[in-house]
C-alpha positions in Angstrom: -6.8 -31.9 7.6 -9.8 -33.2 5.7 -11.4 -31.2 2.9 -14.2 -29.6 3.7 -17.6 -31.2 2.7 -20.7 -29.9 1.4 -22.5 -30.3 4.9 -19.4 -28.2 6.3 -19.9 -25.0 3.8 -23.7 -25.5 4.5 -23.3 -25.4 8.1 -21.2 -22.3 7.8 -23.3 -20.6 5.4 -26.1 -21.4 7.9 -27.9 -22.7 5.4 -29.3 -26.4 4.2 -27.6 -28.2 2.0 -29.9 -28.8 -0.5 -29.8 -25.3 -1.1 -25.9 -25.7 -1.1 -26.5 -28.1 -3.9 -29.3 -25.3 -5.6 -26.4 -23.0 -5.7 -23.4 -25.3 -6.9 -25.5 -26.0 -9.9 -26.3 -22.8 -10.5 -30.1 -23.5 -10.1 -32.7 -20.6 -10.2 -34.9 -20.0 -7.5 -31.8 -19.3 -4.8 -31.8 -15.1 -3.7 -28.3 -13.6 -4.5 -27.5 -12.8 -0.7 -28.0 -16.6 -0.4 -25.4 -17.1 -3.1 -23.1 -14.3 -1.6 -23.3 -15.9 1.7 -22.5 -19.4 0.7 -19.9 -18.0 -1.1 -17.9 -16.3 1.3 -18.4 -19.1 3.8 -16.8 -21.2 0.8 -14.2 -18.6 0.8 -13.1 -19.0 4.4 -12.7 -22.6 5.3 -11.5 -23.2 1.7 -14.1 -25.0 -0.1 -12.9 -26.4 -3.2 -16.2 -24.9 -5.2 -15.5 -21.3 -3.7 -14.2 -20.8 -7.6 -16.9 -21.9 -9.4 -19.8 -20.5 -6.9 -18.2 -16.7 -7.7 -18.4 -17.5 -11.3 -21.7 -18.5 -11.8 -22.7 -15.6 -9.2 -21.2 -13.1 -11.3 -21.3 -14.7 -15.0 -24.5 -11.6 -15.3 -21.8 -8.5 -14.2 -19.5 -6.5 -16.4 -15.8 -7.3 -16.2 -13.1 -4.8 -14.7 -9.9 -5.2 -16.2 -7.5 -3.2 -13.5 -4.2 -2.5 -14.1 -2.1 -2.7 -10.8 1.9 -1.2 -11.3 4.2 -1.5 -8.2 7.6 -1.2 -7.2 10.0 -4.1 -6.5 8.7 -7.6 -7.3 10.4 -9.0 -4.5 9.7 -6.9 -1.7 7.9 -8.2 0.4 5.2 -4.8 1.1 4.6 -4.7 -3.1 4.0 -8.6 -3.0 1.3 -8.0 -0.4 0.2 -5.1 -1.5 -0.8 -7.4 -4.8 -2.3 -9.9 -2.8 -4.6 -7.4 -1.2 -5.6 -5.8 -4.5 -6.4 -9.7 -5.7 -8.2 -10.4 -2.4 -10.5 -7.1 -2.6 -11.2 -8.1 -6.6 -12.4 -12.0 -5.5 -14.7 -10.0 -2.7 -16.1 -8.1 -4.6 -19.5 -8.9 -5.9 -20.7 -5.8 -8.4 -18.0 -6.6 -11.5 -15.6 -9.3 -12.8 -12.7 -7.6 -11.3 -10.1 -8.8 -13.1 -6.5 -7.8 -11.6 -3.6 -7.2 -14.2 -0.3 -7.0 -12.2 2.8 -5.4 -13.5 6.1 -5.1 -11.0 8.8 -2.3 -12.5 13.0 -3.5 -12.3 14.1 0.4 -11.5 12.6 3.6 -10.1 13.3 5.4 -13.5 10.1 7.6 -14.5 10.7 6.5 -18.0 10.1 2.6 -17.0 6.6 3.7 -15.4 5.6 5.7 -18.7 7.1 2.7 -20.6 4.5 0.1 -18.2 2.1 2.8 -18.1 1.5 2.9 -22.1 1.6 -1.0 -22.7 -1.2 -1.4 -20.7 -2.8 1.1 -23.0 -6.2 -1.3 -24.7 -5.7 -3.8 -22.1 -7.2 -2.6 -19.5 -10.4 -0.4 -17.8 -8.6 1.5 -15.2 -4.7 1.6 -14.1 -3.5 1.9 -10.4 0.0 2.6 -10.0 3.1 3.6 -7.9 5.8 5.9 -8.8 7.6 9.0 -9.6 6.2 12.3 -10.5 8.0 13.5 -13.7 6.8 14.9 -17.0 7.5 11.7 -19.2 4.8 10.0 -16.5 2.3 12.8 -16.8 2.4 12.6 -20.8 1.7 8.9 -20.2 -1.3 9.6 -17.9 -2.6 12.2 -20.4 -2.9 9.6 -23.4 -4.5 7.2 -21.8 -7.0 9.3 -20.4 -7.1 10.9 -23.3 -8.2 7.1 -25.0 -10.8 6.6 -21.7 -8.4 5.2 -19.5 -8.5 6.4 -16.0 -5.1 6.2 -14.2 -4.8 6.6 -9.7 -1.9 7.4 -8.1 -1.2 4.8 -5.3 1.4 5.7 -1.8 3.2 9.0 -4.0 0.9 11.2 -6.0 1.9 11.5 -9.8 0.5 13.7 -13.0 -1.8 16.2 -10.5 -4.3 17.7 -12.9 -3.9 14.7 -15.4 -4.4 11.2 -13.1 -7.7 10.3 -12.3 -7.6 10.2 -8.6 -4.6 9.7 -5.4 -5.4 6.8 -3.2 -2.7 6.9 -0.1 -2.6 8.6 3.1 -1.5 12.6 3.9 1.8 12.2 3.3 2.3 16.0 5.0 0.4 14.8 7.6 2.6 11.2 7.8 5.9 13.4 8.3 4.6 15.5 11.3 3.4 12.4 12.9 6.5 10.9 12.2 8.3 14.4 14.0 6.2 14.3 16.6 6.8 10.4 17.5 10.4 11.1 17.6 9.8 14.9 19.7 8.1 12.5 22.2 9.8 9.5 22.5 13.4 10.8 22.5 15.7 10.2 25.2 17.0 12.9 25.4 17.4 16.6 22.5 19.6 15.9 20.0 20.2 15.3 16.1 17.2 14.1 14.0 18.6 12.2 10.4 15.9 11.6 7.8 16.2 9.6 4.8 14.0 10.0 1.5 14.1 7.5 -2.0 14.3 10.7 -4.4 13.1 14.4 -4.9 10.9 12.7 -7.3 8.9 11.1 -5.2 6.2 13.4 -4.4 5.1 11.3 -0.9 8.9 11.4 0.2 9.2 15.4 -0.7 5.8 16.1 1.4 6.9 13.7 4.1 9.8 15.5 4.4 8.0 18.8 4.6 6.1 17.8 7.0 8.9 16.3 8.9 10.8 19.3 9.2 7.7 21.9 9.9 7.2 19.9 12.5 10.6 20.5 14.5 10.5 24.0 13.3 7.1 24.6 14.8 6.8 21.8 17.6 10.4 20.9 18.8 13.2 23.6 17.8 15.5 21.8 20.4 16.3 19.3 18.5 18.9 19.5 15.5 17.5 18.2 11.6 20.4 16.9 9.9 20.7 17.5 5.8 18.4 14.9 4.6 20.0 12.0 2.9 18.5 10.2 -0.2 18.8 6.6 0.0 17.7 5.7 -3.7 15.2 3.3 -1.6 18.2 0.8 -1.5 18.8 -1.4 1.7 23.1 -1.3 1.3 23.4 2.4 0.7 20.5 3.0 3.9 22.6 0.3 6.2 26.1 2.2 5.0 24.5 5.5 6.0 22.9 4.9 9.2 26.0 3.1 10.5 27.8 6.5 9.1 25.2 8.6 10.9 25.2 6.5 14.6 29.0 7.0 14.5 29.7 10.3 13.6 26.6 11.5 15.7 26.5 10.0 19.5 24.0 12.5 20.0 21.6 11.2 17.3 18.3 10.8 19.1 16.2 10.3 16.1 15.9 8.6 12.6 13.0 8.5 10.0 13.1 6.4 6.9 10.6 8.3 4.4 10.6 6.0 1.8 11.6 2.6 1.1 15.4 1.0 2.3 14.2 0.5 5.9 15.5 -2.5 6.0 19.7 -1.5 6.2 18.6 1.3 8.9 16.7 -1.6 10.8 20.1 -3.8 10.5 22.4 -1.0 11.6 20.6 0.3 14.4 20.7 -3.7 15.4 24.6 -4.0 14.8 25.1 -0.9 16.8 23.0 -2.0 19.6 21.5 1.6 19.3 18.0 0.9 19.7 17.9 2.5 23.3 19.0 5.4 22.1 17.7 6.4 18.8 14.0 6.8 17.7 13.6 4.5 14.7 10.3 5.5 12.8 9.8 4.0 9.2 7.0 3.5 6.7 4.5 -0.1 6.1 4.2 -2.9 8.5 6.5 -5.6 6.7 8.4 -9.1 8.1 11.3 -6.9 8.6 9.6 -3.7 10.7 7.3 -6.4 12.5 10.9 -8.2 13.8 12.5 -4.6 14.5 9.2 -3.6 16.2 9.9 -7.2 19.0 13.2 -6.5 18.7 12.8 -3.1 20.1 14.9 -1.5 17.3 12.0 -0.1 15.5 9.7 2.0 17.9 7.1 3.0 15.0 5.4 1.8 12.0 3.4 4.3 9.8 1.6 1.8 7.9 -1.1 2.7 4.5 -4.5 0.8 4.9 -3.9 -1.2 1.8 -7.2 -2.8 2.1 -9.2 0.5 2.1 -7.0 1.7 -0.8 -7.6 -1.2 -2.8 -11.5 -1.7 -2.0 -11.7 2.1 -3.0 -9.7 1.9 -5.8 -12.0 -0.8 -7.4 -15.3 0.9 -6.2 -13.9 4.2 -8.5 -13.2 2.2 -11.2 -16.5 0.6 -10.8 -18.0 4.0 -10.7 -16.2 5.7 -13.8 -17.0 2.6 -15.9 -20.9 3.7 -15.3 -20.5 6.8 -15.2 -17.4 8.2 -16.8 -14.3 10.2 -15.5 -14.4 13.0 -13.2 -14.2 16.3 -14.7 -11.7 17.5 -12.2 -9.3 15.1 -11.0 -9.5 14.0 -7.2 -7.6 12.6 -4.0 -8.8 10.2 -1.7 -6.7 10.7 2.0 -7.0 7.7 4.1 -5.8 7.9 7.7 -2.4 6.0 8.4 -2.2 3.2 10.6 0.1 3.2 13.5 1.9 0.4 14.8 4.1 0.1 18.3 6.2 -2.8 20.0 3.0 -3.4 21.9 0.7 -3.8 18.6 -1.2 -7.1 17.6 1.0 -7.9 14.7 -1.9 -10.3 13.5 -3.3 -8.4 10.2 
C-alpha cells in the first residue's frame, strides 16, 4: 500500500492542503481545532507527520509524566492494557502525557512497594496494579506524602492512602458472575470458584459477591471451598481437570482473577463445555477463542479505555489543582461479552 500523501490527510481532514502545509510547518494563523483535526485524521490512515503535527500542537502544554505498573509483561491483557494507556496519552490534547511503563516479575507486595518507590522523582502521577498489604500502603503514603498521587487500577490497594481506584465494582462483578452461572446452568449442581490470593482486594470482593449471590439468589446450587490459583495457568489447568473429575455434577466455574487460561484448556480437554458454566475475567486471544469455541460462555471484561482516559484526565486535574483531600473511587460498569459478541474492539 502506498504512503499516504499530503492531499490524502487533507482530504481526510476535510481540509485544503495548503492549510495542511500551514500546519506541518507550524505556521500561525491555523485555529487549534484545525490542528486537532488534521491531526487525528493523520492519526488514522497513518500519516508519516502524525508525530510531528502533535508536537508542535502541544510544544505550549505542560508535560504529564505517568507512571503505569502492571502485572505480567507477557500476558497478553497487561500488554494491551499498556497500549491503551499509550493510545489515550497520544489522544490526548491538554498535556504532554508522557507514559512511563513498569511490568513486575511476581505478585509479591514487596516487588510493587520496591517499583512503587523507584518511580518516586520521576514521575507526576502513578497508576498501578496489585496487592493490598501494608508494605504497599507505606509506599503509597511517601509518595504522596512527596506530591505524588498514586490510583489503584483492576484491585484497590492502600484505601485511605492512594489517590483514587479506577476499575469496575468488583462486588458487583461476582454477583454478575453468580447470576450468569444461576441462569445458564444445565442443570443445579456444584459451583467451583477460583481467586489469585486473599490479597487481592478485587479477588476477595469478587468472591463475596459470588457467594452472596447463591446464598441470596440460588441456594440450590452447591459453592465448593474456593481454591486459590496464585494466578498461574498449570496450577488452574491441574485444578479444574481435578474439579471436572471428582465433580460430574459440576455445573459451574468462575475464574476471579488471573490463570484463566489452564481452566479454558481443561474444560477443552474434557470436552466439558456443554456442561459447565465457564465465566472468567478480560476479553483476551485466549477467552475470545474459548468464547467461538463454546468453552467459555462469559467474559466480564474492565473498560480499559475509560480507565485509562480517566486516569489521565485525574492526573491532569491534580497537577492544577492538587490532591483530593479525601481519597476517592471511580466504578466503571463492566463490559460483558457472550459467544454471540462482535469480538472486533
Amino acid at each position: 500500500m502506498a504512503r499516504p500523501t499530503i492531499s490524502d490527510l487533507a482530504q481526510a481532514a476535510r481540509v485544503s492542503t495548503a492549510t495542511v502545509d500551514r500546519v506541518l510547518n507550524g505556521r500561525p494563523n491555523v485555529r487549534e481545532e484545525t490542528v486537532r483535526r488534521v491531526h487525528q485524521a493523520a492519526e488514522e490512515i497513518g500519516y508519516h507527520a502524525a508525530n510531528v503535527i502533535r508536537q508542535r500542537m502541544l510544544s505550549d502544554r505542560p508535560e504529564l509524566r505517568l507512571g503505569v505498573v502492571l502485572q505480567k509483561p507477557r500476558h497478553q491483557f497487561y500488554q494491551e492494557a499498556l497500549a491503551t494507556f499509550e493510545r489515550q496519552a497520544r489522544a490526548n490534547t491538554e498535556s504532554r502525557v508522557q507514559i512511563l511503563p513498569r511490568f513486575l516479575e511476581t505478585t509479591q507486595a514487596s516487588e510493587l512497594a520496591e517499583v512503587l518507590l523507584s518511580l518516586k522523582g520521576r514521575v507526576d502521577a502513578i497508576a498501578a496494579t496489585g496487592q493490598d498489604h501494608h508494605l504497599v500502603t507505606q509506599a503509597v503514603q511517601v509518595l504522596r506524602d512527596a506530591g505524588t498521587p498514586v490510583f489503584s487500577l483492576l484491585s484497590d490497594f492502600a484505601q485511605g492512602v492512594r489517590e483514587s481506584y479506577f476499575g469496575m465494582n468488583n462486588l458487583k462483578v461476582g454477583r454478575i458472575a453468580g447470576w450468569f452461572i444461576s441462569k445458564l446452568a444445565v442443570q443445579q449442581g456444584k459451583v467451583g470458584l477460583f481467586i489469585g490470593g486473599s490479597r487481592f482486594h478485587g479477588h476477595e470482593l469478587r468472591e463475596t459477591g459470588f457467594r452472596s449471590f447463591f446464598r441470596d439468589e440460588a441456594a440450590g446450587f452447591q459453592l465448593l471451598d474456593t481454591q486459590i490459583n496464585l494466578e498461574t495457568r498449570q496450577l488452574t489447568y491441574e485444578a479444574t481437570i481435578n474439579l471436572l473429575t471428582r465433580h460430574p455434577d459440576l455445573a459451574g466455574l468462575y475464574v476471579a482473577g488471573g490463570g484463566m487460561e489452564g481452566a479454558i484448556q481443561a474444560v477443552r480437554e474434557m470436552q466439558a463445555g456443554h456442561r459447565v458454566v465457564l465465566i472468567v475475567n478480560e476479553l483476551t486471544p485466549d477467552s475470545q477463542a474459548g468464547l467461538q469455541d463454546g468453552v467459555l460462555s462469559i467474559v466480564l471484561a474492565t473498560p480499559m479505555r475509560d480507565v485509562a482516559g480517566q486516569v489521565i484526565g485525574l492526573a491532569q486535574s491534580i497537577q492544577t489543582n492538587g490532591m483530593a483531600p479525601v481519597p476517592g473511587q471511580r466504578f466503571l460498569p463492566c463490559e460483558v461479552w457472550t459467544p454471540e459478541s462482535d469480538m472486533m474492539r
